[in-house]
C-alpha positions as CSV (number, residue, x, y, z in Angstrom):
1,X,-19.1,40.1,-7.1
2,X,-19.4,36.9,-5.1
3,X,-22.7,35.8,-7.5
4,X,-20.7,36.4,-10.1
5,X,-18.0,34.6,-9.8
6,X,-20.2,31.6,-7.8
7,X,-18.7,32.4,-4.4
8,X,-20.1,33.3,-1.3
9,X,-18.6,36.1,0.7
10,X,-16.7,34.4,3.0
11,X,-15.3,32.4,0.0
12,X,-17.1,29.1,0.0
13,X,-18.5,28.1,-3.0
14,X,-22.6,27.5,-2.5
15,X,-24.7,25.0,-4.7
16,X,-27.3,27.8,-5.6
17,X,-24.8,30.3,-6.9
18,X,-24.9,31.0,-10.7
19,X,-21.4,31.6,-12.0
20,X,-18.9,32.4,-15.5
21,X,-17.1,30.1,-16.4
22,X,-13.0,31.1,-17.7
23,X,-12.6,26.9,-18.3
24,X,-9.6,26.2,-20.4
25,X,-9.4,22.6,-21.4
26,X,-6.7,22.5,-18.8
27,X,-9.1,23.0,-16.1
28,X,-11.3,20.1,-17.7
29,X,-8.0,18.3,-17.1
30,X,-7.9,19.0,-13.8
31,X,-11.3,18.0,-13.1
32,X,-10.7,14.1,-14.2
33,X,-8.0,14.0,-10.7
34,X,-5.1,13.2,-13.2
35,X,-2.9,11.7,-10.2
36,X,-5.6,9.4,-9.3
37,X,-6.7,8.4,-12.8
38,X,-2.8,7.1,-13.0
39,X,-3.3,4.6,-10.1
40,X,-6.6,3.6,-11.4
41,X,-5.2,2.7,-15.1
42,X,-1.9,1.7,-13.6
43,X,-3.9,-1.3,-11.5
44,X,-6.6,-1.7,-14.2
45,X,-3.7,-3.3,-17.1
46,X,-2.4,-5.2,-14.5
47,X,-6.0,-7.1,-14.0
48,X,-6.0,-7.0,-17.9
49,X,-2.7,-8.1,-18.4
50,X,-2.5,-11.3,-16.2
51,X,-6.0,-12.4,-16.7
52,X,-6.3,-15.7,-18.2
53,X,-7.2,-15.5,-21.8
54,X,-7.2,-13.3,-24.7
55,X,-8.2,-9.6,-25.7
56,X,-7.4,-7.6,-28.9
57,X,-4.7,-5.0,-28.3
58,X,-7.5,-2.7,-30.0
59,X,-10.2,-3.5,-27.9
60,X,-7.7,-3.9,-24.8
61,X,-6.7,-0.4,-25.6
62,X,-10.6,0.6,-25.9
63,X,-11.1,-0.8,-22.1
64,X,-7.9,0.8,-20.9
65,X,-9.4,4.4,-22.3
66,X,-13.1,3.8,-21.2
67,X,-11.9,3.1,-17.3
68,X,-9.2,6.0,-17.4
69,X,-12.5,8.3,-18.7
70,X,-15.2,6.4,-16.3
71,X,-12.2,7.5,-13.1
72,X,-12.5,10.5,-14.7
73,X,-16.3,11.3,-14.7
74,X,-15.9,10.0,-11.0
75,X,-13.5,12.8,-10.1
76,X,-15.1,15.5,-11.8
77,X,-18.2,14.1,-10.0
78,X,-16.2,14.1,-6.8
79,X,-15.2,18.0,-7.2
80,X,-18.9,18.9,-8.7
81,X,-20.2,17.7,-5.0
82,X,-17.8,19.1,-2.9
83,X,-16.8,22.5,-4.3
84,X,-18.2,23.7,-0.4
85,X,-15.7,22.0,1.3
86,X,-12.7,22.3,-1.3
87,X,-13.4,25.8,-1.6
88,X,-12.3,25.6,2.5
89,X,-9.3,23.4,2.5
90,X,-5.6,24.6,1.8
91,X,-5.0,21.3,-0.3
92,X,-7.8,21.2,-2.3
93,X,-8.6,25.5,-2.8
94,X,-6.9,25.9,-6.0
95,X,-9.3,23.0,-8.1
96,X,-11.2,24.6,-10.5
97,X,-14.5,25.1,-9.0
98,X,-13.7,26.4,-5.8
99,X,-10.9,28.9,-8.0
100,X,-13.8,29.8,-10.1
101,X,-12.6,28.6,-13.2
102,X,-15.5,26.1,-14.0
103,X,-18.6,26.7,-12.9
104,X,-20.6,23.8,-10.9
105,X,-23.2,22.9,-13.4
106,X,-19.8,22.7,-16.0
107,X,-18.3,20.3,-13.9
108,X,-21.8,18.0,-13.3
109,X,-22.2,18.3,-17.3
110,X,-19.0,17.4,-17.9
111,X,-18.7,13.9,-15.1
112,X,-21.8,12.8,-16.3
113,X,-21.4,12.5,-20.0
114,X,-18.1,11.5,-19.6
115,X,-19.7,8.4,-17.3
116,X,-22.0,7.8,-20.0
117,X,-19.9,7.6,-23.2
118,X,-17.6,5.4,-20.6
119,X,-19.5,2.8,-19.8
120,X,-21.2,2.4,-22.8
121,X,-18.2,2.4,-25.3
122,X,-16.8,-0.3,-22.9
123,X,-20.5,-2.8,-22.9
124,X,-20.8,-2.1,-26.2
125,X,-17.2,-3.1,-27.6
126,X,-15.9,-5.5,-25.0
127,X,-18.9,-6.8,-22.4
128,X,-21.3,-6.0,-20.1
129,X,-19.7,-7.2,-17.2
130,X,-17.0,-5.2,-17.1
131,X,-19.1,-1.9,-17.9
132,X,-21.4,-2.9,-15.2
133,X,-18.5,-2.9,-13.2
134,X,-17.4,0.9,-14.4
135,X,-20.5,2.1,-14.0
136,X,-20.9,0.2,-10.5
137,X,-17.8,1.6,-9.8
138,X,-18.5,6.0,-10.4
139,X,-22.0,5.3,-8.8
140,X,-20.3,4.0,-5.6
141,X,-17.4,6.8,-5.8
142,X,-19.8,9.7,-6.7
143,X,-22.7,8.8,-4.5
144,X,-22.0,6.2,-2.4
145,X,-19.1,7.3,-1.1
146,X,-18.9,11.5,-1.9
147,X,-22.6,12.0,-0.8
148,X,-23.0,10.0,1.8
149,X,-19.9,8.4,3.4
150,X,-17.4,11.2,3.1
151,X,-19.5,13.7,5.7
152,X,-21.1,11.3,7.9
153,X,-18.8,8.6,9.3
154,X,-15.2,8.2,9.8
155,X,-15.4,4.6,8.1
156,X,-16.1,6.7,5.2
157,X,-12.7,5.8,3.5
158,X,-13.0,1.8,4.8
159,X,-16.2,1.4,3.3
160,X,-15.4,4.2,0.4
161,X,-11.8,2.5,-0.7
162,X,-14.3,-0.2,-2.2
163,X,-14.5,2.6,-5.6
164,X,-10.4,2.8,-5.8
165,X,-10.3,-1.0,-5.6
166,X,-12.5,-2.0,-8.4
167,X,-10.4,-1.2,-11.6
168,X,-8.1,-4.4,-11.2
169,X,-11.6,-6.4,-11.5
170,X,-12.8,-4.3,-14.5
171,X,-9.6,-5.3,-16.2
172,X,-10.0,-9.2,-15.5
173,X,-13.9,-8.9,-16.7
174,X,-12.6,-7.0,-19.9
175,X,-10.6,-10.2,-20.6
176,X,-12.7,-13.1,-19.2
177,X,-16.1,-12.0,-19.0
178,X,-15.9,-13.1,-15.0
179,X,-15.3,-12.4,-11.8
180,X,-12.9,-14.9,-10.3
181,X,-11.0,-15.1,-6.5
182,X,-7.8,-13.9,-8.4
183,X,-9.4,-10.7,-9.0
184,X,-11.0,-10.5,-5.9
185,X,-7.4,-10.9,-4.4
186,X,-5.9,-7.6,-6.6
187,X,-9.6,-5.8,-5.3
188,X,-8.6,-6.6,-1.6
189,X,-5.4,-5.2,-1.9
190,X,-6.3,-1.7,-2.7
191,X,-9.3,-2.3,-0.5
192,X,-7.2,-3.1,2.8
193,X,-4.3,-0.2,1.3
194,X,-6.5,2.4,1.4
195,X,-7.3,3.1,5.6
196,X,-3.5,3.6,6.4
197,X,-2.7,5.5,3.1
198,X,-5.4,8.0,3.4
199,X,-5.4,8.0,7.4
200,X,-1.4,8.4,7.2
201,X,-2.8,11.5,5.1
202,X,-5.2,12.3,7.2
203,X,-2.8,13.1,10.5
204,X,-1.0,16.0,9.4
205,X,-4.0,16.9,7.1
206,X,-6.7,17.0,10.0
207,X,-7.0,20.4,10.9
208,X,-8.3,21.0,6.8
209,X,-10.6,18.0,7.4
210,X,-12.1,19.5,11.0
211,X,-12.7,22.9,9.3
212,X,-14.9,21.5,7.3
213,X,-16.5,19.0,9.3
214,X,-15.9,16.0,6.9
215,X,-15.6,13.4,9.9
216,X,-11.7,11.5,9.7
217,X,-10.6,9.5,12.1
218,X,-8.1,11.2,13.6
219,X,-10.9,14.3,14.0
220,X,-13.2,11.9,15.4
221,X,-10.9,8.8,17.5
222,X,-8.0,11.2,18.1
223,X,-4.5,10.5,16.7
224,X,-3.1,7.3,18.9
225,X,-6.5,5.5,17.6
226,X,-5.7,6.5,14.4
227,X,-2.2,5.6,14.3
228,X,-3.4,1.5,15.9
229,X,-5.3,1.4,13.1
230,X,-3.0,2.2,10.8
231,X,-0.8,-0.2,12.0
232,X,-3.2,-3.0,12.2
233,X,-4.6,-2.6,8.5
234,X,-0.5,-2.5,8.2
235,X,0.0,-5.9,9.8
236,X,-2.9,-7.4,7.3
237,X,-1.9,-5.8,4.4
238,X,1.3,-6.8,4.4
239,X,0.6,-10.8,3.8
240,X,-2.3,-10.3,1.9
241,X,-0.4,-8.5,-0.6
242,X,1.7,-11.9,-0.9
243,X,-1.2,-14.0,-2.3
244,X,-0.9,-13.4,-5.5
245,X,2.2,-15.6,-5.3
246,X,1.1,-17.5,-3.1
247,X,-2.3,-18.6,-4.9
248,X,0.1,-19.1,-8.2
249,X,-1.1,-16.3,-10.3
250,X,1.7,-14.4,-9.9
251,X,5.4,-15.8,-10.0
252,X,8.4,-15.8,-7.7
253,X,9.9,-12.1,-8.8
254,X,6.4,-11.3,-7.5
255,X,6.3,-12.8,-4.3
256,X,10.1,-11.3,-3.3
257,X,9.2,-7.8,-4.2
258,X,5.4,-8.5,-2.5
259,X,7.3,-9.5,0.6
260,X,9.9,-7.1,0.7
261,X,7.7,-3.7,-0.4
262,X,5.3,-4.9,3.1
263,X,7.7,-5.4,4.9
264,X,8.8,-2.1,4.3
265,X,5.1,-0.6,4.7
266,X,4.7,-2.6,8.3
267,X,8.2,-0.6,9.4
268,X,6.9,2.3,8.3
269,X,3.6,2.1,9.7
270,X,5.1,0.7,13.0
271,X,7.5,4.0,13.0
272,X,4.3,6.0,12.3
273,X,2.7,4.1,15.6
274,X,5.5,4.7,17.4
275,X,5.2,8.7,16.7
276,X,3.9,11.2,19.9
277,X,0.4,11.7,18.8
278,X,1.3,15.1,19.6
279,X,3.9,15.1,17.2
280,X,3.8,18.5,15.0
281,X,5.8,17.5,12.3
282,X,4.2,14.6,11.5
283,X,7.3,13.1,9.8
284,X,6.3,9.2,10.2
285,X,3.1,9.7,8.8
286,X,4.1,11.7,5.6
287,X,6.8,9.3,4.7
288,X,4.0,6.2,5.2
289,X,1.8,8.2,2.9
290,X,4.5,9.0,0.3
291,X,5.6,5.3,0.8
292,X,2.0,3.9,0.5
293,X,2.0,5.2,-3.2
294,X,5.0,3.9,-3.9
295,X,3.9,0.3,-2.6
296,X,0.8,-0.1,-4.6
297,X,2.4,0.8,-7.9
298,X,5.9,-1.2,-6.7
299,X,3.0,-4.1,-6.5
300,X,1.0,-3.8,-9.8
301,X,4.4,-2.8,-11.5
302,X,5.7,-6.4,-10.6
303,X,2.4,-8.2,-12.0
304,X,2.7,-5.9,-15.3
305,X,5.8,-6.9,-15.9
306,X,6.3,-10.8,-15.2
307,X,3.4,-10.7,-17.2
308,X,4.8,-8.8,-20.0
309,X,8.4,-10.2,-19.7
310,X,7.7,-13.8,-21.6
311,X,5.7,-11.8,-24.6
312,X,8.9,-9.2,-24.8
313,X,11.5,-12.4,-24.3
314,X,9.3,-14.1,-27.3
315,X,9.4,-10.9,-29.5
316,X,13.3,-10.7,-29.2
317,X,14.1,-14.2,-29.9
318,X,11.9,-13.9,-33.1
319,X,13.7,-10.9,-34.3
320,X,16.9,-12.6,-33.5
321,X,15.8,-15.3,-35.5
């Protein structure tokens, strides 16, 4: 039974094992991390949006779709490489590998063509730069990161968080062609976001992550290490999410709600610091992580929308008119 369904007997999910797939197109769904594609084309519009320059609402609409398909790929790429280890952890079981629902082979099929029609679609309608970008981008996540970062150092999210930050410069590229220190900016805030959201995570998730041997800090520095750390990349985060406004790329409803949402996150992360590293309930550190999603889309939100405000204001004084 266990070849047959492409598990091994005590449940894990090998690499060598045939299996049958039962996919629906649900489970296809699944495979492309929905939640994560959302963050991913939620920061992508804003590097599209507040670019300088111009792009066709059609071919805009074609770079949106080709970086919401190329996160895609990279999750289904993601879940094709670790099906071992999610077939061990409570919060990742149920995914469609490890569940048996799509076979391996289905799901590496499946990420790669999706990577391919992706980033070509995107160099071939809008430019090169930005589908070297995409294609940099599920390389890094898939390989870089999955393959090699994930199980052997507990940097692997510092160095890793590099794939989650990219979209906001694929955006900009889509529009200008370039990479400028404005995008750079948006990249470093995901960049620096991403240790004390997935480490806040990573506390009252650690005993799935030991199980399995995928090497997180708290498994590997302990919990009070952890929680500095989280802290410090707090304390940084916090004013570098402030320089849109401050370099003059974003305006002044920007830089109040940039101040405000880290100062929020630095309480919060200080609350989390301040938490027994004992602590069984955890409570600081799943109300930074919950926070910490809230923060980064609380940010892009505000650049999407002082940047679609004036064209809105423009269109309702013409009607008016």
């Amino acid at each position: 039974m266990a070849e047959m369904t492409g598990h091994s007997a005590t449940g894990r999910v090998t690499k060598g094992e045939a299996a049958v797939s039962t996919a629906l197109p649900s489970d296809y769904f699944e495979l492309l991390k929905p939640r994560v594609m959302t963050l991913v084309v939620f920061t992508a519009i804003a590097g599209l949006v507040i670019a300088p320059g111009h792009l066709h609402p059609v071919l805009a609409l074609i770079a949106i779709l080709c970086i919401a398909v190329g996160a895609g790929a990279s999750g289904a790429l993601n879940m094709w490489y670790d099906a071992d280890i999610d077939a061990v952890m409570t919060r990742t079981r149920s995914r469609p590998i490890p569940s048996g629902r799509v076979t391996r082979d289905e799901a590496l099929a499946f990420g790669l063509t999706l990577a391919f029609f992706a980033v070509f679609v995107l160099g071939f309608l809008v430019n090169w730069l930005s589908a070297g970008l995409l294609a940099f981008t599920i390389f890094f996540y898939a390989v870089i990161y999955s393959m090699w970062l994930k199980r052997s150092t507990p940097q692997n999210i510092v160095i890793g968080g590099a794939a989650g930050a990219f979209p906001p410069m694929i955006g900009w590229a889509a529009v200008t062609g370039t990479v400028t220190l404005e995008s750079l900016v948006l990249f470093a805030i995901i960049f620096i976001w991403t240790p004390p959201h997935f480490w806040a995570l990573a506390l009252f998730k650690s005993g799935d992550y030991e199980k399995v041997g995928v090497p997180m800090m708290p498994n590997v520095a302990g919990n009070r290490s952890t929680q500095n750390q989280i802290l410090a990349y707090s304390l940084v985060l916090a004013p570098v999410g402030v320089l849109p406004w401050l370099m003059g790329f974003a305006g002044t409803a920007y830089g109040v709600v940039s101040i405000a949402a880290g100062l929020g996150f630095v309480w919060l992360a200080l609350r989390c610091w301040q938490m027994p590293s004992d602590d069984k309930a955890m409570l600081p550190a799943k109300k930074l992580f919950a926070y910490s999603i809230l923060y980064l889309f609380v940010l892009f939100g505000a650049l999407i929308l002082e940047a679609a405000l004036p064209g809105l204001a423009a269109l309702v004084m013409g009607v008016a008119s």
